[in-house]
C-alpha positions in Angstrom: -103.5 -187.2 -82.9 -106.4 -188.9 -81.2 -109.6 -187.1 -79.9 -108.9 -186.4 -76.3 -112.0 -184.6 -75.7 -111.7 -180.4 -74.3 -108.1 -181.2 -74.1 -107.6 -181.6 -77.7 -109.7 -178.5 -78.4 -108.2 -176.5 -75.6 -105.1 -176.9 -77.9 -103.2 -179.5 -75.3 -101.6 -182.9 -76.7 -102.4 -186.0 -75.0 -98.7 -186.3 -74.3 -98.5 -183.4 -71.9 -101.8 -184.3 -70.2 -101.4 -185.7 -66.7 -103.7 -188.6 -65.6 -106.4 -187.8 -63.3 -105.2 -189.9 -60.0 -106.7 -189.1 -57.0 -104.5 -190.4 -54.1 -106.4 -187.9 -51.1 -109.6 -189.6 -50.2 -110.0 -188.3 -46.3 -111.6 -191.4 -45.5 -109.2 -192.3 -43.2 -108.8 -188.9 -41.6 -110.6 -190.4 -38.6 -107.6 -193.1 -38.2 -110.0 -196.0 -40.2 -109.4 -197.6 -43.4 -111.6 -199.8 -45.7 -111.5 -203.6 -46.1 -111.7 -204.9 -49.7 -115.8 -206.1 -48.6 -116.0 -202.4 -47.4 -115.8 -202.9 -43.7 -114.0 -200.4 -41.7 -111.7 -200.7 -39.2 -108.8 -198.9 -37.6 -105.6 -198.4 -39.6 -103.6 -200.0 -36.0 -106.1 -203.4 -36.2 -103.9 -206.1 -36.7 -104.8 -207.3 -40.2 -104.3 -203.7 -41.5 -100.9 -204.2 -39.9 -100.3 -207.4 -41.3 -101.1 -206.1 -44.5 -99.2 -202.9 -44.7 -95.9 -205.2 -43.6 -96.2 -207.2 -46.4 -96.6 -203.7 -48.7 -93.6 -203.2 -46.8 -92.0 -206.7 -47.8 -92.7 -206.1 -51.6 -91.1 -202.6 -51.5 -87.7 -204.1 -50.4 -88.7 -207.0 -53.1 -88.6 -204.2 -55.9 -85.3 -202.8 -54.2 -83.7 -206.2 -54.4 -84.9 -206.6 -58.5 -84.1 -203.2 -58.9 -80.3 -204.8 -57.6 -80.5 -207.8 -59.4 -77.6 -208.4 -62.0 -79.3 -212.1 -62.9 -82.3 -212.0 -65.5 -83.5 -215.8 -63.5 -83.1 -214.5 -60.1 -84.6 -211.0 -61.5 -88.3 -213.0 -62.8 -88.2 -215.0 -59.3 -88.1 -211.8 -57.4 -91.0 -210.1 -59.5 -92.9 -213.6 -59.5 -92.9 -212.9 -55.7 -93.9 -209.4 -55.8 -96.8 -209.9 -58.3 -97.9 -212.5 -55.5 -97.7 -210.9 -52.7 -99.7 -208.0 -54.4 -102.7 -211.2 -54.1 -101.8 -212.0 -50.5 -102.0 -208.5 -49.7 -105.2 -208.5 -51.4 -106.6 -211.6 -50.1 -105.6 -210.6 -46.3 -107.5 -206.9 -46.8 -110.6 -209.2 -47.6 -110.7 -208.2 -50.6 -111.9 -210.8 -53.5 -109.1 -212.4 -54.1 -107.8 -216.7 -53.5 -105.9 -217.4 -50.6 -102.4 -217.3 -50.6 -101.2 -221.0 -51.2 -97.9 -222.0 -49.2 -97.2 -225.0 -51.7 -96.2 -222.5 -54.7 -93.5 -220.9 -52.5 -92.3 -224.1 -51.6 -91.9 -225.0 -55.3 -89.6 -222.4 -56.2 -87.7 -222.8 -53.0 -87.2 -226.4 -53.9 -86.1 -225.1 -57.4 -83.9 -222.0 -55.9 -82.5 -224.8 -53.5 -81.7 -227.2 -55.8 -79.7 -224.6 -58.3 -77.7 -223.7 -55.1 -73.7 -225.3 -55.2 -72.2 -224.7 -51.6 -75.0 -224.5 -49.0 -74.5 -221.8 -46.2 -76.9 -221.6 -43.1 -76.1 -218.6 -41.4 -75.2 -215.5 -43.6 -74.3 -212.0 -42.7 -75.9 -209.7 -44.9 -74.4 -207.5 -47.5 -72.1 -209.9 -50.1 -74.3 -208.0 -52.4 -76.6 -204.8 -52.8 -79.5 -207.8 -54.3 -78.9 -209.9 -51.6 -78.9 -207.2 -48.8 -82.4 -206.1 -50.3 -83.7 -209.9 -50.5 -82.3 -209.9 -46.6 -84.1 -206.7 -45.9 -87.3 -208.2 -47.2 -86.7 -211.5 -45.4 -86.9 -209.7 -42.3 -89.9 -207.8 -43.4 -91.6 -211.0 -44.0 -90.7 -212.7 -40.6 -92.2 -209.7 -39.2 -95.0 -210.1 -41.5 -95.7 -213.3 -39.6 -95.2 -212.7 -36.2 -97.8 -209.8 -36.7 -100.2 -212.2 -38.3 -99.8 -214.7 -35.3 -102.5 -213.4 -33.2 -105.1 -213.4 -36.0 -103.8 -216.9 -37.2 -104.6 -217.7 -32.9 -108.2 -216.0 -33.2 -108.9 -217.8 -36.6 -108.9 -214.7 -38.3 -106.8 -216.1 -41.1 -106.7 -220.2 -42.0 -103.5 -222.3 -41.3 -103.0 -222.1 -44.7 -102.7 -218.5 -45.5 -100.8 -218.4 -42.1 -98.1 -221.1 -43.8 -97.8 -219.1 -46.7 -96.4 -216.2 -44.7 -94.1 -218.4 -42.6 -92.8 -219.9 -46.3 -92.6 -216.6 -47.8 -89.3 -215.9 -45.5 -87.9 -219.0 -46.5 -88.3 -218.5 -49.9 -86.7 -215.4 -50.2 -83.6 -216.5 -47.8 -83.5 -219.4 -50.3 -83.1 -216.4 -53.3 -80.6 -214.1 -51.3 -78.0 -217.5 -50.9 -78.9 -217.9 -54.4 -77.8 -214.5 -55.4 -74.9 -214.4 -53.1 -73.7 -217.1 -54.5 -73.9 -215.7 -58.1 -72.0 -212.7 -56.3 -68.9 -214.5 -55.4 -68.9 -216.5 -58.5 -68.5 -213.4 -60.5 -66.0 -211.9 -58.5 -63.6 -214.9 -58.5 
């Protein structure tokens, strides 16, 4: 066993030691939160909103992975969450790149192109994955319609404001991707 310090001597093994997170910071007790350049601001302004919808869109990614029955469709999902964990990043000025639009486009080209019968409208639900992915579409379209009046105010670039109108269409692309795989396997 490793040297783990007082715990070691105080006869506890590493493997029954819980790691010190601290989740409770009371800085936003007053109803203010931090950018990532240390600014704060209310948790209801608009980019804090923007933000925590697209925390909200990667939650119902993870649902729709945690769904997923097809390993492909499974990395495309994650690929999206890892992503948006920069967007979210990059819109809570923190250090991060902007968001580009063109890399969503690329693997809704690819999704697109793998797709055999094309469907338009949809109702939701052929599949628990593609609920999730419809649940998260939604989300996103949200996402965007919240990020409208800062995208008016130039406070985010047309660029980062595409991203976020792609990021729907991307992952509608994904759930007729999936829902197709769905009736596939059942017939």
């Amino acid at each position: 066993m490793k040297n783990v310090g007082s715990a070691t001597k105080a006869g506890i093994h590493k493997e029954n030691m819980m790691a010190d997170i601290k989740v409770t910071t009371k800085g936003g007790d007053k109803g203010t939160t931090s950018l990532g350049n240390g600014t704060r601001i209310a948790k209801d302004d608009i980019r804090v909103e923007l933000y925590g919808t697209l925390d909200e869109c990667q939650a119902a990614l993870g649902l729709a992975r945690a769904a997923c029955k097809s390993p492909k469709t499974s990395e495309d999902i994650f690929f999206l969450e890892d992503y948006l964990f920069s967007a979210m990043a990059y819109f809570a000025e923190c250090d991060f790149p902007e968001p580009d639009p063109m890399i969503l486009e690329n693997v809704s080209s690819r999704v697109a192109a793998s797709i055999k019968e094309a469907q338009i409208f949809v109702r939701p639900g052929d599949s628990s994955c593609g609920a999730a992915l419809h649940l998260a579409r939604t989300i996103a379209r949200r996402a965007e319609r919240t990020a409208t009046s800062l995208f008016r105010d130039n406070g985010i670039t047309e660029k980062s404001y595409a991203f976020l109108n792609r990021l729907s269409d991307v992952i509608y692309m994904i759930s007729l991707k999936v829902d197709e795989e769905e009736r596939e396997m059942n017939n």
